[in-house]
VOBA-1610 file (N, C-alpha, C; in pm, whole numbers, padded with zeros to 5 digits, always signed):
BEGIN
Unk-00001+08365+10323Unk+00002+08287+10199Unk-00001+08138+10232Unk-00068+08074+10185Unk-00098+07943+10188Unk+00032+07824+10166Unk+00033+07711+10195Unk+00165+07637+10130Unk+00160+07600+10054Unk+00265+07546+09957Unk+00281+07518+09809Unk+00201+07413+09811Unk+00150+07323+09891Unk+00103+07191+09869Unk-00063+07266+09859Unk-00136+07323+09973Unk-00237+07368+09939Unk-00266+07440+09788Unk-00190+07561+09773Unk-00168+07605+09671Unk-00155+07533+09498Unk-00071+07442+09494Unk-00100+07315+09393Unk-00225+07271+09400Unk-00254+07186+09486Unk-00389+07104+09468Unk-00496+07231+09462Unk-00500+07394+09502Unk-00594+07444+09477Unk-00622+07484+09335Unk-00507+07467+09274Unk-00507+07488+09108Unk-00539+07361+09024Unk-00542+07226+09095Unk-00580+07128+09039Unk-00726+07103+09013Unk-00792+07151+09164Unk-00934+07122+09200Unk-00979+07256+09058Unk-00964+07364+09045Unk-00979+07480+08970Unk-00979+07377+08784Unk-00863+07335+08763Unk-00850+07302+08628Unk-00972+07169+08612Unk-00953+07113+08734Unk-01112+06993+08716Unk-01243+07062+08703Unk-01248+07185+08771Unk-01355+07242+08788Unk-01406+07312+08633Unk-01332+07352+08537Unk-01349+07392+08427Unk-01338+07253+08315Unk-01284+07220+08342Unk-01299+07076+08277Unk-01383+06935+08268Unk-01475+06964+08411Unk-01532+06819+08408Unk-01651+06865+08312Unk-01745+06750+08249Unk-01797+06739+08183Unk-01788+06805+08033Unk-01655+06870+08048Unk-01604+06939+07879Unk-01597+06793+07802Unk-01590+06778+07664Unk-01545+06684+07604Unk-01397+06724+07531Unk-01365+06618+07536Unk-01168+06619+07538Unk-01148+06656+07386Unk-01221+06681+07287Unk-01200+06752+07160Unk-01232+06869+07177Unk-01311+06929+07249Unk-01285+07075+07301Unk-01173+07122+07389Unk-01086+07047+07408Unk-00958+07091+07497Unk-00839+07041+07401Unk-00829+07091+07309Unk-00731+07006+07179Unk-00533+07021+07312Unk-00535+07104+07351Unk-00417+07156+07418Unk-00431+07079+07585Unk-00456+07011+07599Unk-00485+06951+07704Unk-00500+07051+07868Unk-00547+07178+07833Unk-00562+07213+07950Unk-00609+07252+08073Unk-00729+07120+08058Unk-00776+07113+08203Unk-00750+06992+08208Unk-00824+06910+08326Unk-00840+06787+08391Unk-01011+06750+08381Unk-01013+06619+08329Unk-01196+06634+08252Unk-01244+06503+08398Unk-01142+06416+08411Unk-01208+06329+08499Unk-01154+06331+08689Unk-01250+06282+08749Unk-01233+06256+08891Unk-01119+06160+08930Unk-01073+06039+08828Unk-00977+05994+08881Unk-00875+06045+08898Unk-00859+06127+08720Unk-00713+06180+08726Unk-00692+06314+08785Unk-00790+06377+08857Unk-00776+06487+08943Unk-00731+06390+09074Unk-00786+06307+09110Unk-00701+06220+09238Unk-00562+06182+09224Unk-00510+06156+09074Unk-00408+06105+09090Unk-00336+06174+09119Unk-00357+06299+09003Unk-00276+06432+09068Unk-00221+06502+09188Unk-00335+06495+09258Unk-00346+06533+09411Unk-00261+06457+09474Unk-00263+06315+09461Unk-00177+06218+09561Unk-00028+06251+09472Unk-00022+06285+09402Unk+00135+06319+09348Unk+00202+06432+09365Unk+00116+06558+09384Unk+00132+06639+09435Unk+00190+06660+09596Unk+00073+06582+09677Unk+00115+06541+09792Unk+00235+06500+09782Unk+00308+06392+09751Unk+00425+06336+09742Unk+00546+06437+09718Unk+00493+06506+09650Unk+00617+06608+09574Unk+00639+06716+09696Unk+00543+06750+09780Unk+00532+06816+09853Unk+00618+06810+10009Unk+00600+06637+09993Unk+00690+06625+10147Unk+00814+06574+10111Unk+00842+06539+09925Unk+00972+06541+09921Unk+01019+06701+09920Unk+00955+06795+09843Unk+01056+06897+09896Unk+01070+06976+10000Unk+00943+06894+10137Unk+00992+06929+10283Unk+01148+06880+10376Unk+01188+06757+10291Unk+01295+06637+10337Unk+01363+06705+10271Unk+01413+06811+10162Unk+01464+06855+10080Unk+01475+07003+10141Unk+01466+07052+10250Unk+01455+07166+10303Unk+01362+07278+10269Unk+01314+07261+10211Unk+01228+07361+10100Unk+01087+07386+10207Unk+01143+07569+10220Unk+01021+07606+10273Unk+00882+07587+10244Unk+00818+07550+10326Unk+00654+07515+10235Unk+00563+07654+10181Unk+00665+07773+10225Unk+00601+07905+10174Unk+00675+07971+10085Unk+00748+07885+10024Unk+00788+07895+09842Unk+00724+07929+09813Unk+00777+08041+09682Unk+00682+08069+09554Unk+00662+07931+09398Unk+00567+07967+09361Unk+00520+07840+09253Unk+00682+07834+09166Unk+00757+07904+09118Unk+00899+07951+09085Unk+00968+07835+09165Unk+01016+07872+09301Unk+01068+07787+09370Unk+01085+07617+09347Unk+00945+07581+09353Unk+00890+07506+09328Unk+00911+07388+09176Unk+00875+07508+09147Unk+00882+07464+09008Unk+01043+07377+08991Unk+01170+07483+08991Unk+01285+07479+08981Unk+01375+07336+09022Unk+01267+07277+09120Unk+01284+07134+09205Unk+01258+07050+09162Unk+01189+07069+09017Unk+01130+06941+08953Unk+01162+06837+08876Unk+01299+06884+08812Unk+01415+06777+08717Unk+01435+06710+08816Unk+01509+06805+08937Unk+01610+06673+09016Unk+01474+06566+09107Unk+01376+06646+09131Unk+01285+06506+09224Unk+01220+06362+09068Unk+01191+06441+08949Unk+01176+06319+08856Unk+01334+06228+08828Unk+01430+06333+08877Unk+01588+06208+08858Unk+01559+06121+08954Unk+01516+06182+09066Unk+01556+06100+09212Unk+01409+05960+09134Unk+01282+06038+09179Unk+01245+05913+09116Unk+01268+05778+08999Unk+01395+05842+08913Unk+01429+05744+08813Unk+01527+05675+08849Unk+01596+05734+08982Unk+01720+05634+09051Unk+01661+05558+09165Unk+01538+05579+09196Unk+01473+05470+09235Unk+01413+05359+09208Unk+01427+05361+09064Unk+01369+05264+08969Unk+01202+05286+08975Unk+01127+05372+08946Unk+00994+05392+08956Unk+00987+05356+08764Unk+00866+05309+08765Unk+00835+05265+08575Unk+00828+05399+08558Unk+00857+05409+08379Unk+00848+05505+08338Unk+00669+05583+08325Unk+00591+05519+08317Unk+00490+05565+08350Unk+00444+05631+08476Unk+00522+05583+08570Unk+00463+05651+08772Unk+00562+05777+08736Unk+00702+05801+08631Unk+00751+05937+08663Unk+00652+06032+08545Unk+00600+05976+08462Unk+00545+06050+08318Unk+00397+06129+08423Unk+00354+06017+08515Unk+00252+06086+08588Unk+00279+06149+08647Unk+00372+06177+08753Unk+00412+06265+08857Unk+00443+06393+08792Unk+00526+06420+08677Unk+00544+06478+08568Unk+00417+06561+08507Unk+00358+06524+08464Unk+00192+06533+08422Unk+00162+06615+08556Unk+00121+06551+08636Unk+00067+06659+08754Unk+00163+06723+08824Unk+00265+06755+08785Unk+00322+06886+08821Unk+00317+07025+08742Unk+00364+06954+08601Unk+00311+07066+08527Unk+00174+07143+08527Unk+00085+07086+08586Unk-00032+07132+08563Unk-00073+07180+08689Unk+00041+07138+08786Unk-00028+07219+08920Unk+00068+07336+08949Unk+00160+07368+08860Unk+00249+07492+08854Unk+00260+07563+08737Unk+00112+07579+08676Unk+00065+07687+08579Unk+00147+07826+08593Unk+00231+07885+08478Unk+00282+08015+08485Unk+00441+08021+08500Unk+00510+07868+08533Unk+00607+07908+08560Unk+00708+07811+08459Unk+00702+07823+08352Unk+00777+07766+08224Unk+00837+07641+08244Unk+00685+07578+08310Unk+00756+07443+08335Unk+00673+07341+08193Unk+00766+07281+08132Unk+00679+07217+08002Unk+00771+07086+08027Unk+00621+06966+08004Unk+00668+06828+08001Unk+00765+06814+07912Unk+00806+06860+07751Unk+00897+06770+07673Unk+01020+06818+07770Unk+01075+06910+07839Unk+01173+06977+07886Unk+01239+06887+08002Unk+01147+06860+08064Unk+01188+06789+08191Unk+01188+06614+08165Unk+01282+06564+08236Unk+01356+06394+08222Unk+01313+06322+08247Unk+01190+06264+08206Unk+01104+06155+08223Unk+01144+06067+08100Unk+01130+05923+08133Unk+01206+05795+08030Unk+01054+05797+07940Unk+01064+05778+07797Unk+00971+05734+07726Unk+00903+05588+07799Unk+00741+05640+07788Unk+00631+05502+07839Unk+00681+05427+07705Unk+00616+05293+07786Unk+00603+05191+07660Unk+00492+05160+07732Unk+00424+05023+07657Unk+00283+04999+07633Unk+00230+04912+07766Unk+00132+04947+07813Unk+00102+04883+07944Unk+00098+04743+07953Unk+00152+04705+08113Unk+00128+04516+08068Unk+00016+04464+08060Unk+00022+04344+08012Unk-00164+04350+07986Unk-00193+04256+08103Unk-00354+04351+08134Unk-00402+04267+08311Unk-00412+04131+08289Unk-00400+04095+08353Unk-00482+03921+08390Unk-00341+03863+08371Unk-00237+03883+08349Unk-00106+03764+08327Unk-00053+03798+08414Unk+00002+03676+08490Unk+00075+03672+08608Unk+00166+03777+08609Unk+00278+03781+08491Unk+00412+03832+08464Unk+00361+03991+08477Unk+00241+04075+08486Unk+00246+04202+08473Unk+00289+04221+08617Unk+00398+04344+08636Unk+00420+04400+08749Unk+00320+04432+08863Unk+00158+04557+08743Unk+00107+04554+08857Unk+00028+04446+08915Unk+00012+04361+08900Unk-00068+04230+08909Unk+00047+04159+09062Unk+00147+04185+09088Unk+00218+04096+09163Unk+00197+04077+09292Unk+00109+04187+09323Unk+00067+04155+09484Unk-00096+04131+09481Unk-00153+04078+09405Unk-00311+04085+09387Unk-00244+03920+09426Unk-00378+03866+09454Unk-00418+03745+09504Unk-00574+03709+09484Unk-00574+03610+09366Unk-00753+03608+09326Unk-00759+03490+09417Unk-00703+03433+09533Unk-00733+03373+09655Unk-00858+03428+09692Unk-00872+03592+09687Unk-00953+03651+09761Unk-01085+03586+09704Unk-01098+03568+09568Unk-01266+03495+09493Unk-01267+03392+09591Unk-01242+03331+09623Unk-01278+03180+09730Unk-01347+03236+09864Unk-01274+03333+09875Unk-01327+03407+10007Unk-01519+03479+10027Unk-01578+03362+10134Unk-01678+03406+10133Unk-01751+03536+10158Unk-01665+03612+10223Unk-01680+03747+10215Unk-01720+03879+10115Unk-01646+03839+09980Unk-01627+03876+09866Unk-01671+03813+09766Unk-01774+03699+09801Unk-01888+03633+09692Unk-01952+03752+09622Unk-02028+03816+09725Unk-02155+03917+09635Unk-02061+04013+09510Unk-01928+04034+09551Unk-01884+04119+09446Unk-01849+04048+09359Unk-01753+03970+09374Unk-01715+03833+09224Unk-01825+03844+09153Unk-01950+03797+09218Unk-02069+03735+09184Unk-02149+03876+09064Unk-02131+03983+09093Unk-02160+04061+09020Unk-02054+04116+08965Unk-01928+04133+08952Unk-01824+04141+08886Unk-01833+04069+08748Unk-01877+03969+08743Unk-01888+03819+08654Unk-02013+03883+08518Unk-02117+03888+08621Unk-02250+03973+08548Unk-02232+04121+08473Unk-02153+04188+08535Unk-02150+04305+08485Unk-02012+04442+08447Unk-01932+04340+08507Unk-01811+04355+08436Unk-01762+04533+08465Unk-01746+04581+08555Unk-01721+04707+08602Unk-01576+04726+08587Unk-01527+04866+08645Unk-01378+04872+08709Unk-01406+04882+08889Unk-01285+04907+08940Unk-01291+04893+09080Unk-01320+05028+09155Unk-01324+05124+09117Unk-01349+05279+09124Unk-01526+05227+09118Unk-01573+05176+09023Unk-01715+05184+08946Unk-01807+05145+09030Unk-01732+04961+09076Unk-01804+04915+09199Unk-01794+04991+09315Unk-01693+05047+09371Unk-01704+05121+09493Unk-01795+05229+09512Unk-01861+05292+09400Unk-01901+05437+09397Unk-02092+05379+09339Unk-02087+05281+09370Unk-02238+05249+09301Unk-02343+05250+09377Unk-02467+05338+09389Unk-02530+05361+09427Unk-02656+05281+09453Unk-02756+05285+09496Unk-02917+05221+09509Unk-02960+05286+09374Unk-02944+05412+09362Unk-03068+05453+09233Unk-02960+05448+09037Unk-02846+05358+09076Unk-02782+05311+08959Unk-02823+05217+08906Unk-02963+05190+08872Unk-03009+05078+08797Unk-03155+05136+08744Unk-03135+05089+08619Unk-03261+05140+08502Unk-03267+05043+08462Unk-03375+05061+08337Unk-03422+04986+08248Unk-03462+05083+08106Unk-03354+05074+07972Unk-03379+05142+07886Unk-03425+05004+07786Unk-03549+05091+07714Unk-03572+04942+07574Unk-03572+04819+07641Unk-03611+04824+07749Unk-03616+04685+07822Unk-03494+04576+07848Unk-03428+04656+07853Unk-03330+04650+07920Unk-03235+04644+08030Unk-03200+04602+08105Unk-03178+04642+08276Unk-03042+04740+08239Unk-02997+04845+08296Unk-02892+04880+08277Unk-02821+04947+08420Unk-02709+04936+08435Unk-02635+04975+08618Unk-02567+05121+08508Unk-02626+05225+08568Unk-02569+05356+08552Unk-02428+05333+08615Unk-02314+05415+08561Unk-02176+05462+08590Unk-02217+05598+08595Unk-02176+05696+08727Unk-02183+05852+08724Unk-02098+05918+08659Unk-01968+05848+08705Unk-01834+05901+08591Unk-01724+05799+08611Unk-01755+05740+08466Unk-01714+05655+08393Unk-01515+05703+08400Unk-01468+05616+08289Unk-01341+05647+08284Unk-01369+05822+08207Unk-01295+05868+08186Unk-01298+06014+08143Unk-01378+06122+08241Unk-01412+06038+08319Unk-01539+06125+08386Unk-01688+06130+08318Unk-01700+06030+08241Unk-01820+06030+08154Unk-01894+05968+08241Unk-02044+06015+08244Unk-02150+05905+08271Unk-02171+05812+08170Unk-02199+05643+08181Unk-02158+05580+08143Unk-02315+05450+08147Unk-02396+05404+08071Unk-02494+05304+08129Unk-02459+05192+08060Unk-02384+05050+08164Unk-02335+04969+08147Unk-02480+04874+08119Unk-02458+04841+08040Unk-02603+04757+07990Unk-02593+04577+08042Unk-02714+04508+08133Unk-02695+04411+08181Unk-02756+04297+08076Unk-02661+04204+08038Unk-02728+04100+08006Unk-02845+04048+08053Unk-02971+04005+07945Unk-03130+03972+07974Unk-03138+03848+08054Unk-03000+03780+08046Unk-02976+03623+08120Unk-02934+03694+08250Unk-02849+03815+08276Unk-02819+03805+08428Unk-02852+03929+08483Unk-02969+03953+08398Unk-03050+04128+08454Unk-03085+04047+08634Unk-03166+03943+08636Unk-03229+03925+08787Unk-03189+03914+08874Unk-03022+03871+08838Unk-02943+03837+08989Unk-02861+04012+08999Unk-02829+04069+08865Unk-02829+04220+08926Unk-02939+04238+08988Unk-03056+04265+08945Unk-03140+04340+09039Unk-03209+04335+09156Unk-03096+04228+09201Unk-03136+04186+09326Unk-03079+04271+09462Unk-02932+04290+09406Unk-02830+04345+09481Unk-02862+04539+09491Unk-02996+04577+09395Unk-03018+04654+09411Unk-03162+04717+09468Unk-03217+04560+09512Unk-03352+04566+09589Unk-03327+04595+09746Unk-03444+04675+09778Unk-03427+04755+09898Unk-03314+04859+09913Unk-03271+04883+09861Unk-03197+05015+09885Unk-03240+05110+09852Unk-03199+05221+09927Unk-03240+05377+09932Unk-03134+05427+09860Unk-03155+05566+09736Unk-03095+05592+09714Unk-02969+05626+09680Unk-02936+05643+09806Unk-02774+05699+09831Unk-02717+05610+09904Unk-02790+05463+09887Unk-02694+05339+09984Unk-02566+05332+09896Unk-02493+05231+09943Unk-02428+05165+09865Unk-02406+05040+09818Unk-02385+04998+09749Unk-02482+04840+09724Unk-02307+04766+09730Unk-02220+04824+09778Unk-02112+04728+09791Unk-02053+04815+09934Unk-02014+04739+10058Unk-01963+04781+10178Unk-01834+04816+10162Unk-01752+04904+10216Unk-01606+04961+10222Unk-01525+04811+10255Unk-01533+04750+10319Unk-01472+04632+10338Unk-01495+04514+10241Unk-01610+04537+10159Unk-01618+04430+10033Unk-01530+04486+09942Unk-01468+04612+09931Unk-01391+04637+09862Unk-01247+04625+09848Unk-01182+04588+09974Unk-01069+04594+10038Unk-01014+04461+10014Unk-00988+04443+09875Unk-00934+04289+09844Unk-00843+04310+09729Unk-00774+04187+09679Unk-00700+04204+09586Unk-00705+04120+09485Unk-00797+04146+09494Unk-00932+04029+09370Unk-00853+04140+09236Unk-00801+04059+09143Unk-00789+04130+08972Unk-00923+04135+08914Unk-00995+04230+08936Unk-01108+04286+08903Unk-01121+04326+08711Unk-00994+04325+08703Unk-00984+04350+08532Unk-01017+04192+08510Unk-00938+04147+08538Unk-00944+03997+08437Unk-01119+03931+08474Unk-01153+03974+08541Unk-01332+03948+08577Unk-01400+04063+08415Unk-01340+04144+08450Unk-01434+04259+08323Unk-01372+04219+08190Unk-01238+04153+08174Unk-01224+04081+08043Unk-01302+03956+08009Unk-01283+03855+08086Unk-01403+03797+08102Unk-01520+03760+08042Unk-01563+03855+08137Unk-01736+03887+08095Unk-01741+03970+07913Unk-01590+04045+07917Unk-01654+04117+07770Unk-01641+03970+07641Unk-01543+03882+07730Unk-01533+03786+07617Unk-01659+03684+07602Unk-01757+03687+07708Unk-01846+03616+07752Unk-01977+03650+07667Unk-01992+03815+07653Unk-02110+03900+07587Unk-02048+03858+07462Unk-01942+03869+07408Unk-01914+03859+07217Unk-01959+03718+07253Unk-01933+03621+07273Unk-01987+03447+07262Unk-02124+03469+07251Unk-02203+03563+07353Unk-02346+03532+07394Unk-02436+03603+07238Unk-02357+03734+07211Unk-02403+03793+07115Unk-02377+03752+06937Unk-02273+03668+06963Unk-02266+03612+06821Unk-02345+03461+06805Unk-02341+03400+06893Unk-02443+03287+06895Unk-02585+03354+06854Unk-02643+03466+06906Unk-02773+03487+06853Unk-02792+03532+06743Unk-02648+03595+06701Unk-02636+03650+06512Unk-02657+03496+06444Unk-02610+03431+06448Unk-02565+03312+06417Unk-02722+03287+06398Unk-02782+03226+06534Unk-02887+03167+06560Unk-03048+03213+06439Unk-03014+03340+06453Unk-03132+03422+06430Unk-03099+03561+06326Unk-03111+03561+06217Unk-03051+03634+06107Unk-03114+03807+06142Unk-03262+03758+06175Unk-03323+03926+06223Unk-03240+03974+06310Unk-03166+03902+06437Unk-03104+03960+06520Unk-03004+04099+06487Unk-02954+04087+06369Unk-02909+04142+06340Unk-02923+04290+06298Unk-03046+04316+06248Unk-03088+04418+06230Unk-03188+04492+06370Unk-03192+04425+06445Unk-03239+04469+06596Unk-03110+04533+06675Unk-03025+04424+06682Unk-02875+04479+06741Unk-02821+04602+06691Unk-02829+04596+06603Unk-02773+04763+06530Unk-02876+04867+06492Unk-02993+04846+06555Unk-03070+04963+06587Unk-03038+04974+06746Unk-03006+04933+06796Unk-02975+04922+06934Unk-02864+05004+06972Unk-02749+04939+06863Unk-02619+05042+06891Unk-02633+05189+06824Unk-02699+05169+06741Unk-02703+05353+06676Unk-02802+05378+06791Unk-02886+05350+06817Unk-02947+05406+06995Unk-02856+05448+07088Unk-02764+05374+07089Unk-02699+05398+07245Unk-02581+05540+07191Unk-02568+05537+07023Unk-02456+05628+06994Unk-02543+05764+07070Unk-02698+05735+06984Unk-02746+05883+06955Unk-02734+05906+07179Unk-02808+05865+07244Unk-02832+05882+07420Unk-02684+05958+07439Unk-02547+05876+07377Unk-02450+05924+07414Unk-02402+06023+07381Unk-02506+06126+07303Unk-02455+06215+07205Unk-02360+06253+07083Unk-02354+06112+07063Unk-02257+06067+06940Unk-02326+06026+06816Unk-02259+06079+06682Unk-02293+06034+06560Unk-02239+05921+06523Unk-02276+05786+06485Unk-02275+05723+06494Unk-02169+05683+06355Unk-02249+05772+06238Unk-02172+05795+06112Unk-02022+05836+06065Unk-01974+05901+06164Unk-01862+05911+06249Unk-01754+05799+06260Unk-01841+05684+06324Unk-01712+05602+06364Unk-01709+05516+06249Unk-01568+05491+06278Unk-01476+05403+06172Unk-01547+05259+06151Unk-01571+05220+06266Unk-01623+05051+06280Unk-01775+05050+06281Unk-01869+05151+06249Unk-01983+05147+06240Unk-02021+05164+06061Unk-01924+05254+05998Unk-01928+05250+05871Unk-01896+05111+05789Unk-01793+05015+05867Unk-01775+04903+05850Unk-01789+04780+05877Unk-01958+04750+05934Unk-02005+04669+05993Unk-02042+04526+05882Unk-02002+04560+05755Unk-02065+04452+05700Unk-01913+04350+05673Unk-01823+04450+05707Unk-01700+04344+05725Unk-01662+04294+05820Unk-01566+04168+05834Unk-01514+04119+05952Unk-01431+04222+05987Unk-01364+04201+06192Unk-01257+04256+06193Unk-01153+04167+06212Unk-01053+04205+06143Unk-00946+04098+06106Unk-00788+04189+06185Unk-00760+04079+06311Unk-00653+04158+06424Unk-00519+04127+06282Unk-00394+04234+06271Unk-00330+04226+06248Unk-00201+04249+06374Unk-00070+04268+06283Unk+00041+04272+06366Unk+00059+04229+06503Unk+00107+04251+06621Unk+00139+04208+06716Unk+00014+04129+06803Unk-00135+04215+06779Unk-00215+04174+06824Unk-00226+04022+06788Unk-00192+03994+06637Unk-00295+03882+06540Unk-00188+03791+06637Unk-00016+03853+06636Unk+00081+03744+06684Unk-00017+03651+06852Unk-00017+03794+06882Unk-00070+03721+07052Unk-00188+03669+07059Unk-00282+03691+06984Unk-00410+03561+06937Unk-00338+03445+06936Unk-00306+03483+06810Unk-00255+03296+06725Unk-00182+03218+06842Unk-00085+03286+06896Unk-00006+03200+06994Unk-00056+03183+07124Unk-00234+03210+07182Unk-00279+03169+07269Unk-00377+03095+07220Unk-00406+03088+07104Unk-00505+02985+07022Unk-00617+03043+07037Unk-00630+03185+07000Unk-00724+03234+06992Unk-00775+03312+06836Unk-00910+03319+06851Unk-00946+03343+06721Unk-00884+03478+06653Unk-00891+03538+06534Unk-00795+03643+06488Unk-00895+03713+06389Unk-00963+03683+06378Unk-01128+03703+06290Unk-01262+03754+06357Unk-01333+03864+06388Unk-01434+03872+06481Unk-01548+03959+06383Unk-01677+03903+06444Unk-01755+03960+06378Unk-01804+04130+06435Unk-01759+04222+06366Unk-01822+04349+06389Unk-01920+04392+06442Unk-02017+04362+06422Unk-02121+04378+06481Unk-02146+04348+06668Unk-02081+04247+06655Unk-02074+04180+06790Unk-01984+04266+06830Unk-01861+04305+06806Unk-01708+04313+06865Unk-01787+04483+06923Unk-01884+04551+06872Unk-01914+04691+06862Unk-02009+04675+06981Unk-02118+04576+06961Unk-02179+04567+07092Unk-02101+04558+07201Unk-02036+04474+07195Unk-01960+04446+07376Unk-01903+04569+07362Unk-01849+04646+07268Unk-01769+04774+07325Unk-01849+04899+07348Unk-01962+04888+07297Unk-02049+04991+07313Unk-02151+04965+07464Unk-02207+04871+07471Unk-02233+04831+07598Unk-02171+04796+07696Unk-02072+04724+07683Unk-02033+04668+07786Unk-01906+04730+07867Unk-01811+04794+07766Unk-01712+04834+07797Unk-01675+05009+07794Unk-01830+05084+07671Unk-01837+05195+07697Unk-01633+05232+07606Unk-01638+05158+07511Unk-01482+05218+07440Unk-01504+05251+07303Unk-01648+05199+07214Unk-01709+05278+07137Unk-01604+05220+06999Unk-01499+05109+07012Unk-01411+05125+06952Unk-01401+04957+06948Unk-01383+04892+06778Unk-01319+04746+06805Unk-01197+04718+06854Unk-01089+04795+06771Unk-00921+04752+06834Unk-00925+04789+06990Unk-00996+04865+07058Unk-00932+04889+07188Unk-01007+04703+07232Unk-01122+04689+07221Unk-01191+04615+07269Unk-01081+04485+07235Unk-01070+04421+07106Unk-00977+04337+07078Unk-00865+04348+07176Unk-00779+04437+07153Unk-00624+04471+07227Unk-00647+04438+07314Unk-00744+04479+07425Unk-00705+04454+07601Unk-00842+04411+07638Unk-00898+04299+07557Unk-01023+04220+07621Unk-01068+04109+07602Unk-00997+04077+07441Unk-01018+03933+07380Unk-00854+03862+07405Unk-00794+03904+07448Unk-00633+03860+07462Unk-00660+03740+07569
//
């Protein structure tokens, strides 16, 4: 019989395996795993759990029972270590799911209620405290800034980007994502002003290169506050041409009901597409943290839908507002 640690992660790789490319309204009960990250996270938590209950005496040829039974007191131990309530809600999360069968259920077990993530780019967020955007100065890590800026990725996205991740839809340049956040494929659409200096970084490469080196990656560059950024950069670029040019408008939103239909989405559906002829107007806490950075509290829809439909792939204004115009 195999050890509990093999044994876990072989039920993890199994629940990804039925799950990837499902869509997450076909799993109303949450029970598979749909994306590649969070099958990693799992795994590395699993791992963890594994050599705490080797330090813990615990034969590694336990039954899933055994196992299981260990799991209040290692989420206490983690809460008397002071871990955020989110690193025990995860560890939590992938236990339950890698010890299928044995009446282990999240509300049951002692994890502290999450609260709301800190938001990237401010000094004061925890995880932000060992990043150092020293590293942007660093000539080493030009080519990534440099397209970080243009195209506004996550750090998973850039690492995994290929030679044959670049198209052109509707004349368009666009850098394919294979699996996006959710595990979605994802086509991050390049601005027509900085399509050429992308497609540079993707000239001469073969296929299956990689257009960013393992060591261009190995920095502690805040790669979010680059992709906030840029999304705040596309609403400026895209409302200046509403502004500019009244047809624009009716081009742009044949554009986004395009990208709904490619994505297999009805477009009629969403909340902020039915309501494009209104502003979106941030209320409550959000409107507070505008106003008191002197930022605008009023956005035009149309725009706010593009950057989220292109650029950020969230299909959604408030997410886009909440954690991109801040």
């Amino acid at each position: 019989m195999a050890n509990i640690k093999h044994r876990m992660q072989s039920i993890l790789h199994d629940l990804y395996r039925q799950g990837r490319g499902m869509k997450k309204k076909s799993d109303p009960t949450h029970q598979y795993i749909h994306s590649k990250i969070t099958l990693q996270t799992y795994l590395a938590e699993v791992e963890r759990y594994a050599r705490w209950l080797k330090d813990q005496g615990v034969k590694m040829r336990c039954s899933e029972q055994e196992a299981a039974e260990q799991v209040p007191r290692y989420l206490q131990g983690l809460a008397q270590a002071s871990k955020s309530p989110s690193t025990i809600h995860t560890a939590a999360a992938a236990l339950v799911k890698a010890l299928p069968g044995t009446e282990l259920v999240m509300a049951d077990l002692p994890h502290p209620r999450r609260t709301h993530a800190p938001r990237k780019g401010r000094t004061a967020a925890p995880s932000l405290r060992k990043r150092s955007d020293a590293d942007q100065l660093n000539p080493k890590y030009r080519r990534l800034v440099e397209f970080a800026k243009a195209v506004g990725l996550r750090r998973d996205e850039y690492r995994n980007l290929l030679g044959r991740d670049l198209t052109h839809i509707d004349g368009h340049a666009h850098v394919i994502v294979e699996q996006g956040k959710g595990g979605k494929m994802q086509y991050q659409r390049i601005d027509d002003v900085d399509a050429p200096l992308v497609e540079r970084y993707f000239a001469g490469l073969e296929p299956d290169d990689s257009v960013f080196l393992p060591e261009e990656m190995k920095n502690k560059i805040n790669l979010h506050r680059l992709r906030r950024e840029h999304a705040q950069e596309m609403y400026r670029r895209y409302l200046s041409r509403l502004e500019a040019d009244p047809a624009y408008r009716g081009q742009l939103l044949r554009e986004i009901r395009d990208a709904f239909h490619r994505a297999g989405q009805d477009w009629r559906r969403n909340p902020d597409m039915r309501r494009l002829a209104t502003p979106y107007v941030c209320r409550g806490s959000v409107r507070q943290s505008l106003d008191g950075a002197g930022r605008a509290v009023t956005y035009d829809r149309l725009a706010l839908m593009a950057v989220s439909v292109f650029h950020l792939a969230h299909w959604r204004c408030d997410v886009t507002v909440k954690n991109y115009m801040q």
